[in-house]
N, C-alpha and C positions, 0 to 999 in steps of 0.2 A: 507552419510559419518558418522552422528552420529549415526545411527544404528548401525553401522561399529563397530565404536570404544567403543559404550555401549557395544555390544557384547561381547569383549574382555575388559573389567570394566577398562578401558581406557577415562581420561576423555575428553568429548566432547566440540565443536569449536559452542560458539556464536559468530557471527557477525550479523552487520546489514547492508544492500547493495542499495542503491537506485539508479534506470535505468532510462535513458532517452537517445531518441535520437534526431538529429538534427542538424544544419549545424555546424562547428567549424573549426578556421583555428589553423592547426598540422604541428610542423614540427620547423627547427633549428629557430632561434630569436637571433639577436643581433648584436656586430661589433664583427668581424672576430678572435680579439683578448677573447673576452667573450661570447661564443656562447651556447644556451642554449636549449635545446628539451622540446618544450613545448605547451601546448594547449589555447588559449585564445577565448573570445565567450562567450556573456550571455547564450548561450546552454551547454558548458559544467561545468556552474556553479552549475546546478538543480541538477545534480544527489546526490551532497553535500548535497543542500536540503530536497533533498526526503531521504536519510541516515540519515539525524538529527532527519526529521519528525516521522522517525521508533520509536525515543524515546517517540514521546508523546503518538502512540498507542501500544505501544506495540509490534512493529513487526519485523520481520526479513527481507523483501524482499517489497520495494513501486516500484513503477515504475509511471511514467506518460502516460497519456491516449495517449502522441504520441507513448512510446513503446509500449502499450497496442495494437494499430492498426496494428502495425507491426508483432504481435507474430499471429503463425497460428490458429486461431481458435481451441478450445478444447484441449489446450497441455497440457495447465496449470490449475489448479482452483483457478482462481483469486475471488474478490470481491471488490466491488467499496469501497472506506473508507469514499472519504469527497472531497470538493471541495477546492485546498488550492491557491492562489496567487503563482507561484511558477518564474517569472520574477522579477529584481531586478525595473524594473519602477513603478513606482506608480498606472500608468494609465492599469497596465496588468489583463487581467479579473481571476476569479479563474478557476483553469485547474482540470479536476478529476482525484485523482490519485488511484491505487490502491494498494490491500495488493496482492501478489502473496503467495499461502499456500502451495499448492506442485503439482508435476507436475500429469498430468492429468491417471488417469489408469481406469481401470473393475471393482477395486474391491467395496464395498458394502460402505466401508467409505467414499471414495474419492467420490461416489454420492450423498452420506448423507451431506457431505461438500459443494458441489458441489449448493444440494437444499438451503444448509442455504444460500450461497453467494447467488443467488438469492431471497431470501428472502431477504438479508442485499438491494441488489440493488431497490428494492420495497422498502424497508422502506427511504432508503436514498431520492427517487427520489417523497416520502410522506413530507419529510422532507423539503425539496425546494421548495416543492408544498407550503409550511407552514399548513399544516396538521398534526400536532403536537402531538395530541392523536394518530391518526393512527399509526405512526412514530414511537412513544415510544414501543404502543403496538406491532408492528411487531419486535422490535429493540430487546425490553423483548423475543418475541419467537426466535428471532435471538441468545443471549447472552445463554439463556438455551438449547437451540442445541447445539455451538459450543461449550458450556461448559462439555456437556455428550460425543461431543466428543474428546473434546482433553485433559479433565481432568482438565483444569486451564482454569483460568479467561478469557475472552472474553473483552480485552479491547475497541476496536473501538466500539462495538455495547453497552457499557457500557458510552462512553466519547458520544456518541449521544442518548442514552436513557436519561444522564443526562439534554444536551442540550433541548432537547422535554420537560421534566421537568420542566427546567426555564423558556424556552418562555412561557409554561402556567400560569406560576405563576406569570408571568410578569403584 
């Protein structure tokens, strides 16, 4: 859609969206006289979460690894970001969530994108390993790909090249 409307030098629609799915109970709530349509469910809290989390990487489109399961293989060209707590209890482990970048085609970019997200997923899964040099280093060829191709900053692969940083200097 923002093609769309760059075309016509019409300006363009940021938002940020975060997906999750999962049980929730939907539907009227309340006494007869004050009836309300509504969703309640620590499952339909996340997506909120994963829409806020879009601010600290930089992104448009997170989902968690439950919608991740569900989408058809190869639609989209996702990459993993980070491991985040995404349950309001204490005791919830961290769940991975991802950046969705656009959806999946032929052409020459969307594979070059395609290789960096796997490379981002190598470096994340160096990264949990606590293999920290590796990590950075793959994160560094991660950050300078995505940057050649999308023209601007590479944040997730910059907020984890930093992390890789600190544990070693720790």
């Amino acid at each position: 859609m923002n093609e769309w409307l760059a075309e016509r030098l019409l300006p363009t629609v940021a938002i940020r969206c975060g997906l999750h799915t999962g049980p929730a109970l939907v539907g009227n709530m309340g006494f007869h006289s004050r009836m309300k349509y509504g969703i309640v469910g620590e499952e339909s809290e996340i997506p909120a979460r994963l829409e806020e989390m879009n601010k600290n990487y930089s992104t448009k489109i997170m989902i968690s690894e439950t919608m991740c399961k569900r989408l058809a293989p190869d639609t989209f060209v996702m990459r993993p970001l980070d491991f985040i707590r995404l349950g309001s209890g204490g005791s919830d482990k961290p769940e991975r969530v991802y950046e969705v970048i656009e959806r999946a085609s032929f052409r020459s970019r969307t594979e070059q994108k395609s290789e960096a997200c796997s490379l981002h997923a190598s470096a994340l899964q160096l990264y949990r390993q606590r293999d920290f040099a590796e990590a950075e280093r793959k994160f560094k060829e991660v950050h300078e790909a995505m940057g050649r191709l999308t023209g601007a900053e590479d944040t997730p692969s910059a907020l984890l090249m930093s992390r890789c940083r600190s544990y070693l200097e720790a």
